[in-house]
MDAnalysis code that builds the backbone (N, CA, C; Angstrom):
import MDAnalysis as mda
import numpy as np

u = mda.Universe.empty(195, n_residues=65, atom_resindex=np.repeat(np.arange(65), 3), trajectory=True)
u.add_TopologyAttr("name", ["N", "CA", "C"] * 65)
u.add_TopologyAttr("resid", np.arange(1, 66))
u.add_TopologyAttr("resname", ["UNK", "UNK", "UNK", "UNK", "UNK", "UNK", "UNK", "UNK", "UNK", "UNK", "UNK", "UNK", "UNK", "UNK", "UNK", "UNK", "UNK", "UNK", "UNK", "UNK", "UNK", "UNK", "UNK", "UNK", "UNK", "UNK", "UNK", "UNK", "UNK", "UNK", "UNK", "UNK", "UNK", "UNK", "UNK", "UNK", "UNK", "UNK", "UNK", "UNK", "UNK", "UNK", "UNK", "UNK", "UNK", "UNK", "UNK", "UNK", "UNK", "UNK", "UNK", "UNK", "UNK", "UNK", "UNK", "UNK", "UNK", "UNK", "UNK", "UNK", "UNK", "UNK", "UNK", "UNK", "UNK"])
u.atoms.positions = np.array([
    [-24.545, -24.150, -35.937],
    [-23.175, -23.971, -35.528],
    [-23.134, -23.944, -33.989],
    [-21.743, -24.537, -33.429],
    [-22.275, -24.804, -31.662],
    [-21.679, -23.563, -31.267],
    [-21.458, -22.583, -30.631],
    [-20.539, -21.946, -30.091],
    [-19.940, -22.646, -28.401],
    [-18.380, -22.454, -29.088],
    [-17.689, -23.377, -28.025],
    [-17.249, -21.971, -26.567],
    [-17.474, -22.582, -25.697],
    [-17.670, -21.513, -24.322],
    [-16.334, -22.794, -23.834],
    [-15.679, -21.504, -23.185],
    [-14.432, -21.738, -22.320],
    [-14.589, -23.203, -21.379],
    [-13.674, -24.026, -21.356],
    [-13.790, -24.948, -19.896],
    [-13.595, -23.961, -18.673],
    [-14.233, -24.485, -17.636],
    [-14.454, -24.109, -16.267],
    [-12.557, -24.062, -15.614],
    [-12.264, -24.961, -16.205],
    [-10.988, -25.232, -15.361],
    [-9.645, -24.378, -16.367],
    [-10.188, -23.911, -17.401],
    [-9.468, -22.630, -18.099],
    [-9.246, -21.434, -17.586],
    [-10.451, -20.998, -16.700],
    [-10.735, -19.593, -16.372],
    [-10.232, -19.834, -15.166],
    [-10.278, -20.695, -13.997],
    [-9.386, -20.347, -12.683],
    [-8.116, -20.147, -12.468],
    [-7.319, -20.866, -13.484],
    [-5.879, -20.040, -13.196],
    [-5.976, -18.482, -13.387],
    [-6.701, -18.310, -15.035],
    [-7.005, -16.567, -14.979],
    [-7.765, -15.740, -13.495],
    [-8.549, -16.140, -13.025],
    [-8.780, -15.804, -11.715],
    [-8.306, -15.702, -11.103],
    [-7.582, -16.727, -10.462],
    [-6.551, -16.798, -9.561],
    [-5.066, -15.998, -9.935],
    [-4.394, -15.637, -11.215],
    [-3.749, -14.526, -11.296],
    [-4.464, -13.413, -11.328],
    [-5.014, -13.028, -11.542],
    [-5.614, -11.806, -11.302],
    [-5.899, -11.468, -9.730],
    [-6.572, -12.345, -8.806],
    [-6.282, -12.354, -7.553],
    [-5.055, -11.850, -7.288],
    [-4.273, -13.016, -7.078],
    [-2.840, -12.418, -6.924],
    [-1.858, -11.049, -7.294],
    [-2.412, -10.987, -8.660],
    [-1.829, -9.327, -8.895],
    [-2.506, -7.834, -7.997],
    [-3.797, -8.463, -7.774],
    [-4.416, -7.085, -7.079],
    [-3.728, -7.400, -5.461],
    [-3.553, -8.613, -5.035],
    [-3.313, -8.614, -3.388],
    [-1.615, -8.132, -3.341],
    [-0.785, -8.555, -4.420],
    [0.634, -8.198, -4.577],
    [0.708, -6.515, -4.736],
    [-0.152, -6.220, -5.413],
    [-0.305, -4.491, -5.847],
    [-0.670, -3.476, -4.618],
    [-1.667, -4.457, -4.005],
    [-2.020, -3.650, -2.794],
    [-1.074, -3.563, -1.558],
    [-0.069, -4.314, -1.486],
    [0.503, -4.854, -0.442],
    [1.956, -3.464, -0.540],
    [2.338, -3.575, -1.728],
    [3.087, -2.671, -2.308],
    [2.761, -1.356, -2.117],
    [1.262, -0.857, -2.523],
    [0.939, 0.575, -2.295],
    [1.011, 0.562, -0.642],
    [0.659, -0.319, 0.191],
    [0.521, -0.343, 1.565],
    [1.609, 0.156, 2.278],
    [3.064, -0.272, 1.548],
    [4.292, -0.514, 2.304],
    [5.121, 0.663, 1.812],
    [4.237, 1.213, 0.663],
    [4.930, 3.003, 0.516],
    [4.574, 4.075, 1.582],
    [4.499, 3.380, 2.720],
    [3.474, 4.754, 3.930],
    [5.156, 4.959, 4.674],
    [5.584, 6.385, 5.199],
    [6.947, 6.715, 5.268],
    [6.227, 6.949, 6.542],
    [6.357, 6.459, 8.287],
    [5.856, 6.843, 9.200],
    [6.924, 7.407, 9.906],
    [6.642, 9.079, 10.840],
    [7.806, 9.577, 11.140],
    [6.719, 9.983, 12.316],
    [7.886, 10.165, 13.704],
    [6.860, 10.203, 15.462],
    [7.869, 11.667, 15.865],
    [6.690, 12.557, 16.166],
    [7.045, 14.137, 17.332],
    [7.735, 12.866, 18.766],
    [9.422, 13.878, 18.879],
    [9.793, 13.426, 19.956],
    [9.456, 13.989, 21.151],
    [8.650, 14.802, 21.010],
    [7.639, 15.949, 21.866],
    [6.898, 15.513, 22.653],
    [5.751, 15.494, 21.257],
    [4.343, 15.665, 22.340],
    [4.094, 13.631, 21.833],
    [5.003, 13.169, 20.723],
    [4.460, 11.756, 20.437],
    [3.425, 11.371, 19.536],
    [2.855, 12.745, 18.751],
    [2.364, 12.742, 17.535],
    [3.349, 12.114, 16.144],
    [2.430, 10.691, 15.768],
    [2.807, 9.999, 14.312],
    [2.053, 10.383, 13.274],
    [3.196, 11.071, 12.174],
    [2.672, 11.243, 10.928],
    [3.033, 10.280, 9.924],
    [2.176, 10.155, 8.574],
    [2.124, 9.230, 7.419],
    [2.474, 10.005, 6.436],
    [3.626, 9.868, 5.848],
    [3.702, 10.615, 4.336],
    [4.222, 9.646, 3.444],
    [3.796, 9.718, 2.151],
    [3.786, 8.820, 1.114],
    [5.214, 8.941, 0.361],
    [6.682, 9.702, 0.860],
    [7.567, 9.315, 0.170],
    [8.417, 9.729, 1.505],
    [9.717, 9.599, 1.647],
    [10.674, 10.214, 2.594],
    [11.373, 11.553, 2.191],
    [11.615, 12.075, 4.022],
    [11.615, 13.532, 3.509],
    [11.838, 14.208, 5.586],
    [11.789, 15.359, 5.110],
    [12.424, 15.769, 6.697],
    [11.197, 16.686, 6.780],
    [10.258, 16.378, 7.978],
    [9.001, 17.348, 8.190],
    [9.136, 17.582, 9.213],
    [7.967, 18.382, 9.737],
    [8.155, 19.172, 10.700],
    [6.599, 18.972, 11.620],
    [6.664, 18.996, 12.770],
    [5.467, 18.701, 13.956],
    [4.593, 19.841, 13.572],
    [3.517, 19.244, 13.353],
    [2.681, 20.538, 13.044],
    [2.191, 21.448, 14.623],
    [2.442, 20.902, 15.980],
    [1.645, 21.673, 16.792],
    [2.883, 22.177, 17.339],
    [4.009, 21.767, 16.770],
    [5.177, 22.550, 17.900],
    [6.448, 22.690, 17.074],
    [6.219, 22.489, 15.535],
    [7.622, 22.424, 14.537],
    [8.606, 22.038, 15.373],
    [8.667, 21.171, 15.913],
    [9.930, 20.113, 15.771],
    [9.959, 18.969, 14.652],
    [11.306, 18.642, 14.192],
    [11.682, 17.915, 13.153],
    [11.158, 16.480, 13.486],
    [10.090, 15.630, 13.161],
    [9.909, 14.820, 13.506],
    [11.193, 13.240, 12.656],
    [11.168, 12.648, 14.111],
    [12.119, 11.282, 13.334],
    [11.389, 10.093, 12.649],
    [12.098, 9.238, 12.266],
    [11.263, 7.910, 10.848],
    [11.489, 7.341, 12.424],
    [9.873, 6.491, 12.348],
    [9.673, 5.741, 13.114],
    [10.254, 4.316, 13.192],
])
């Protein structure tokens, strides 16, 4: 009995979506970063959703960058 193995040119579209879903996925987690700057001292913070924080070396309300 032969066992039949995939054509070569079957599996690169599957590759190539799969590529694409991890570079689309990553790009997405990338662009959830909420960056907000101390009008102070000029310290930028990163927080992962939006929201009203505060300068950690001098609690002022920092603004979205």
């Amino acid at each position: 009995m032969k066992i039949h193995s995939p054509h070569p040119m079957n599996i690169r579209p599957a590759i190539l979506l799969l590529l694409a879903f991890i570079f689309i996925t990553t790009g997405i987690a990338l662009a959830a970063v909420y960056s907000y700057k101390c009008p102070r001292c000029g310290l930028i913070q990163q927080y992962d959703r939006p929201g009203i924080y505060k300068c950690p070396s001098d609690g002022t309300v920092l603004n979205p960058k």
